[in-house]
MIGU-364498 format. One line per field, with one value per residue (C-alpha): residue in three letters; x, y, z. Coordinates in steps of 0.02 Angstrom, whole numbers, plus 32768, in hexadecimal, padded with zeros to 4 digits. Layout:
BEGIN
rest: c(ALA,...)
east: c(X,...)
north: c(Y,...)
up: c(Z,...)
This chain:
BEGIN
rest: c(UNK,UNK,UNK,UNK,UNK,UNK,UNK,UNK,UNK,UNK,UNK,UNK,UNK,UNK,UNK,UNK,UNK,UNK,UNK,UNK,UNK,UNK,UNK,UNK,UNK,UNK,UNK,UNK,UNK,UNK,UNK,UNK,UNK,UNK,UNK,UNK,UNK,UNK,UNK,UNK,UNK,UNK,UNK,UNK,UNK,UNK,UNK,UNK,UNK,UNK,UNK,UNK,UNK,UNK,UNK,UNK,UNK,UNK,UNK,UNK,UNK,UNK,UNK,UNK,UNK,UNK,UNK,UNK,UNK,UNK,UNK,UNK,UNK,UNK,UNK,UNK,UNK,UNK,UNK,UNK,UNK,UNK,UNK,UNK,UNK,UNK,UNK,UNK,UNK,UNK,UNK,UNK,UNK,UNK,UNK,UNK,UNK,UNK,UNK,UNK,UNK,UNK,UNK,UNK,UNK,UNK,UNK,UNK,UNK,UNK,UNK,UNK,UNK,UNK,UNK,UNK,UNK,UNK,UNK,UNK,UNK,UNK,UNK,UNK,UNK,UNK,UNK,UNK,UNK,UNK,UNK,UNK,UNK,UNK,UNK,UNK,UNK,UNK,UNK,UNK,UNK,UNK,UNK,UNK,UNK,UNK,UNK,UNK,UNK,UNK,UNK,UNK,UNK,UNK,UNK,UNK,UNK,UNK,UNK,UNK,UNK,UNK,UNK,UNK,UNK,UNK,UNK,UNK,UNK,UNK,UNK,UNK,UNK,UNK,UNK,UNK,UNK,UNK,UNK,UNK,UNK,UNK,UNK,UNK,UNK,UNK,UNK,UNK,UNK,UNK,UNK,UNK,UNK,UNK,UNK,UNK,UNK,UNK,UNK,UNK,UNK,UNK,UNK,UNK,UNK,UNK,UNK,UNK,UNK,UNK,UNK,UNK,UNK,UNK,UNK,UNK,UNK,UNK,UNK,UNK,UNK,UNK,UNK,UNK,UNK,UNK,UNK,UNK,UNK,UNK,UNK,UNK,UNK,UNK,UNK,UNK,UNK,UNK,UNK,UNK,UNK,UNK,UNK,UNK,UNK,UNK,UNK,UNK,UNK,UNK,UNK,UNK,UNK,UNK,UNK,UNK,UNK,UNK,UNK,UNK,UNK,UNK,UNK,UNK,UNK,UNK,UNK,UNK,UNK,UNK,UNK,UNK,UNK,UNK,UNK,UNK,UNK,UNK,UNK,UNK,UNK,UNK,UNK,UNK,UNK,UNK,UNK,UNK,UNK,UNK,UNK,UNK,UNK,UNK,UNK)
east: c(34FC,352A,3555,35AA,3621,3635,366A,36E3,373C,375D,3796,3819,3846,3851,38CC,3920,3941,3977,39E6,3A4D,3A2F,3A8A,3AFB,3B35,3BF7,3C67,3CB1,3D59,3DEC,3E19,3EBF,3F07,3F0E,3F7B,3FD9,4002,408A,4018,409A,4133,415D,41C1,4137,4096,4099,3FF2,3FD2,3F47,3F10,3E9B,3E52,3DD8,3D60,3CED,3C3C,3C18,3B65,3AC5,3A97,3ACF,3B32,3B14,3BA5,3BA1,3C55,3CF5,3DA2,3E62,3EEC,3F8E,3FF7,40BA,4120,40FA,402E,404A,3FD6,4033,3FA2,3EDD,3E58,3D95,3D0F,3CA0,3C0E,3B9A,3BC3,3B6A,3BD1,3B63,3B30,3BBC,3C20,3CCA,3CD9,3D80,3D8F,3DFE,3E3F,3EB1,3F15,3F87,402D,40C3,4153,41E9,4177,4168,422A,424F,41F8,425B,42B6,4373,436C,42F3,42C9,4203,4198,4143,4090,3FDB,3F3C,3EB5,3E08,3D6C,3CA4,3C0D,3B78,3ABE,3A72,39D3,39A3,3A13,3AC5,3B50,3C1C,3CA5,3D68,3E2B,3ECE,3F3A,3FFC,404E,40F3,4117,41A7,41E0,4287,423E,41FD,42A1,4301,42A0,428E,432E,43A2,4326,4351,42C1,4218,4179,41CB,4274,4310,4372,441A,4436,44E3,4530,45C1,4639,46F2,478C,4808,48A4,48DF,4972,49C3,4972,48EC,487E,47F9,474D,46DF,4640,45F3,454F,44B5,4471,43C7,4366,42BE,4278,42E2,4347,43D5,4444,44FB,4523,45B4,45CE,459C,4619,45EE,461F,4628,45F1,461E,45BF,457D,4638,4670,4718,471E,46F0,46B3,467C,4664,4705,46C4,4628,45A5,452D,4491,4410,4353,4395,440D,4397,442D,44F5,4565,45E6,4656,4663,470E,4722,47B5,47BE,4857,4873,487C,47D8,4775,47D1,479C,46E6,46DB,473E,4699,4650,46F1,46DB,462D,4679,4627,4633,457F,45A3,453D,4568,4529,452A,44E3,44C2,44FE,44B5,44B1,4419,43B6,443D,441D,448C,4423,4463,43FF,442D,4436,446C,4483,44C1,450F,458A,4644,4665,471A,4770,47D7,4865,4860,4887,48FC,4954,495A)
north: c(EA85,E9CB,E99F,EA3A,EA13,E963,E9AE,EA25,E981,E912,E9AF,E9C5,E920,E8F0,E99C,E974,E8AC,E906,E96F,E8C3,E897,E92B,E93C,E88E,E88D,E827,E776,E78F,E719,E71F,E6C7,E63B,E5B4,E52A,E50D,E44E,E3EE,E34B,E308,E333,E2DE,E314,E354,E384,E3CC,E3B4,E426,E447,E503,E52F,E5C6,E622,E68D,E6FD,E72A,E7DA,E7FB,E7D2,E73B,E6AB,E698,E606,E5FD,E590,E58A,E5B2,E5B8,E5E2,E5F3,E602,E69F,E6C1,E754,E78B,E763,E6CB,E643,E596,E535,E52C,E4E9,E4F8,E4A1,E42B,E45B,E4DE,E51A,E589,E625,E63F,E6EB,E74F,E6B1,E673,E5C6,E55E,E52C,E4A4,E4A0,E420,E468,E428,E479,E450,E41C,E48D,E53B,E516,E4EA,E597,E5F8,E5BA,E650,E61F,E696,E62A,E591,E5DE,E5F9,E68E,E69F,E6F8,E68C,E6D6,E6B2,E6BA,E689,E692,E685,E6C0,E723,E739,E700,E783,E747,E783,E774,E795,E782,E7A4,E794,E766,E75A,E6A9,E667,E5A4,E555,E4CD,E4AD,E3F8,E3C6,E3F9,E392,E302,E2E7,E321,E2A2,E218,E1F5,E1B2,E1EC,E186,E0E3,E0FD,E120,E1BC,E173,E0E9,E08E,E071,DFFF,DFC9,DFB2,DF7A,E013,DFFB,DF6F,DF73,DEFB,DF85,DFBA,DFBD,E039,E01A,E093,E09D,E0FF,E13E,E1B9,E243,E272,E31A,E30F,E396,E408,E44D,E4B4,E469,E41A,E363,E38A,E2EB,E233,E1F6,E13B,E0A0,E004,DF50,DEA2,DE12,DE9A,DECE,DF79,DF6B,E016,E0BD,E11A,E1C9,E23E,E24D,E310,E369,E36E,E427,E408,E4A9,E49B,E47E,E3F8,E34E,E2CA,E2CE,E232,E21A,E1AA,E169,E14F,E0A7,E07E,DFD8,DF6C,DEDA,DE63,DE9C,DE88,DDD4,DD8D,DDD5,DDB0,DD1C,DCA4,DD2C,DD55,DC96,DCAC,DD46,DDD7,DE0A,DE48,DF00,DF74,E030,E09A,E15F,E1FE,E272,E323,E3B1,E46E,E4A8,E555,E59F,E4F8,E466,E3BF,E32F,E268,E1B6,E159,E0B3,E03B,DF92,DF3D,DECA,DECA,DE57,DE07,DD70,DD27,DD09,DDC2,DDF1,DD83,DDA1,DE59)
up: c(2C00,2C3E,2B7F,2B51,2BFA,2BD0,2B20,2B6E,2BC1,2B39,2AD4,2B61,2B6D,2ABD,2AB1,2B4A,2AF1,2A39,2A93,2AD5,2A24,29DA,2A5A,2A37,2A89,2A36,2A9D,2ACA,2AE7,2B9B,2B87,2B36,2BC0,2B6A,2ADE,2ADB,2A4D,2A30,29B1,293A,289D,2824,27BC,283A,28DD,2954,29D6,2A4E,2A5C,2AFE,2B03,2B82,2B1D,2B7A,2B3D,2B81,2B69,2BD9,2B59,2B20,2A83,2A08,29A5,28F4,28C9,291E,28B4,28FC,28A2,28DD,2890,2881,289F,27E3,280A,2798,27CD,27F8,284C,2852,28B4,28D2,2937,28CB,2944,2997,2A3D,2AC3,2B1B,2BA6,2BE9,2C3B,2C44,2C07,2BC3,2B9A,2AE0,2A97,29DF,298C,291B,2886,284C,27D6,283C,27D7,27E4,289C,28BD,285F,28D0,2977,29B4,29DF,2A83,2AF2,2A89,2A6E,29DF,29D0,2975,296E,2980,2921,292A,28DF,2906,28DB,2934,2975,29FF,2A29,2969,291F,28B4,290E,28D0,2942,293B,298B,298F,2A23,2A2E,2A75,2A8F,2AA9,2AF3,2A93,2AF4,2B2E,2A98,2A4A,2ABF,2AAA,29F3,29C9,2A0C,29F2,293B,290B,28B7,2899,28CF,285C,2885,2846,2893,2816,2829,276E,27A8,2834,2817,285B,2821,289E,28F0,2962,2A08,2A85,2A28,29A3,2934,28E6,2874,286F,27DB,27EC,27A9,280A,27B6,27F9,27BE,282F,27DE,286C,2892,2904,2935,2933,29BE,2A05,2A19,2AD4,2AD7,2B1D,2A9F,2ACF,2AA6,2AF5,2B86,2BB5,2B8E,2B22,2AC8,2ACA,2A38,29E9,2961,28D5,28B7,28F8,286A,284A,280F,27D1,2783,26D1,26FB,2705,273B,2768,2756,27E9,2839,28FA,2931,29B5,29FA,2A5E,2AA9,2A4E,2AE4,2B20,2A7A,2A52,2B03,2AE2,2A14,29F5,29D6,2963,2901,28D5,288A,2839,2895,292E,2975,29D3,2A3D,2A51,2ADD,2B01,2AF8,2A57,2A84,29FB,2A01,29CD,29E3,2A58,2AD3,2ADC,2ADD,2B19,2B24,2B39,2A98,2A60,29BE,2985,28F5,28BC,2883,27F5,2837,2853,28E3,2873,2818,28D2,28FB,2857,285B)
């Protein structure tokens, strides 16, 4: 009678432990907690993904392999990632997760909405794993919008990507010169590597000549950039009083250039926002004291 009880027992606990077994509830994704941009280049973008995944059921969850992907609009993946090792979801618990994840830089600037400067995606995840001995598979899909309004504003008006410059002066001139005043031009290339759409409205600057300011300066004609349009030649207009520029140049003009600084701020329309940032460059203008005096 003893055995046949002590039978009875494990029978109900071995049912009572394949009933968690086939009542296995799939983990679930509480939220995303963070979406960080690590970097942008003009041909990756690295972001950090948190996510808080909850595992449901009264045991532990071993899980093998975990992969995201991040989805468009159109549930086209633009960007994977997966942890390389074996993690535990403990028992009625929910754990944070973080992923690195890898995109192209032009599928990710397409998908910033114009309205409020965001990108809007699905994360979509799948894992693999064991409980209680048994293979278990589990997956979702959660929507996600990023603001990329900061990010915008600082790379933008930065010109520069990977350590090179995309504002690259082509040459300074000496175009007017009159007894009040005088005009330089400054040709330049505007490259746009990242594949944006945006405005070149403006460049209000100040120029330089030994430290003293002795012009102001901007943009000849606003320049419009889109994703298919990799660089833009333009011109900056200066205009300087001779007096000024003489006192502060004449020992360069001897040497036959005078060295120059230019200081201001880069104003561009971009994704319904204007963006505006300091920004400066130097370079020389190949002219003699006597061309001056002459003209």
């Amino acid at each position: 009678m003893i055995r046949f009880l002590k039978l009875i027992a494990l029978l109900c606990v071995l049912l009572s432990l394949s009933g968690c077994i086939f009542c296995f509830k799939k983990p679930t994704v509480d939220k995303i907690q963070d979406l960080k941009i690590l970097s942008i280049s003009p041909d990756k973008t690295e972001l950090q993904l948190s996510v808080i995944v909850n595992n449901p059921n009264s045991y532990k969850i071993r899980v093998q392999s975990f992969e995201l992907e991040l989805l468009n609009q159109n549930r086209s993946r633009v960007g994977r990632a997966s942890i390389g090792k074996e993690i535990i979801l403990p028992k009625g618990k929910s754990i944070n997760l973080d992923f690195k994840v890898s995109l192209d830089t032009r599928p990710l600037v397409k998908m910033v909405s114009g309205i409020n400067q965001d990108v809007q995606f699905f994360v979509a995840g799948q894992g693999k794993g064991k409980a209680m001995g048994i293979s278990r598979s589990f997956d979702f899909e959660e929507p996600y919008s990023l603001n990329v309004k900061d990010q915008l504003q600082t790379v933008m008006p930065r010109f520069s990507a990977k350590g090179q410059d995309l504002f690259k002066v082509q040459r300074t001139y000496v175009d007017e010169v009159s007894l009040s005043k005088s005009q330089l031009k400054v040709d330049f290339i505007l490259l746009n590597p990242y594949g944006l759409t945006f405005n070149f409205k403006g460049f209000p600057a100040t120029l330089l000549i030994d430290g003293k300011e002795v012009g102001t300066a901007n943009l000849r004609t606003q320049m419009s950039f889109n994703e298919d349009i990799y660089y833009k030649e333009g011109t900056l207009i200066i205009n300087l009083s001779n007096l000024k520029s003489l006192f502060g140049a004449v020992k360069g003009a001897f040497k036959g250039e005078i060295a120059y600084q230019v200081k201001g701020n880069v104003l561009i329309d971009a994704f319904g926002m204007e963006i505006s940032n300091p920004y400066e460059f130097s370079d020389t203008i190949p002219v003699n004291i006597w061309d001056l005096l002459l003209k």
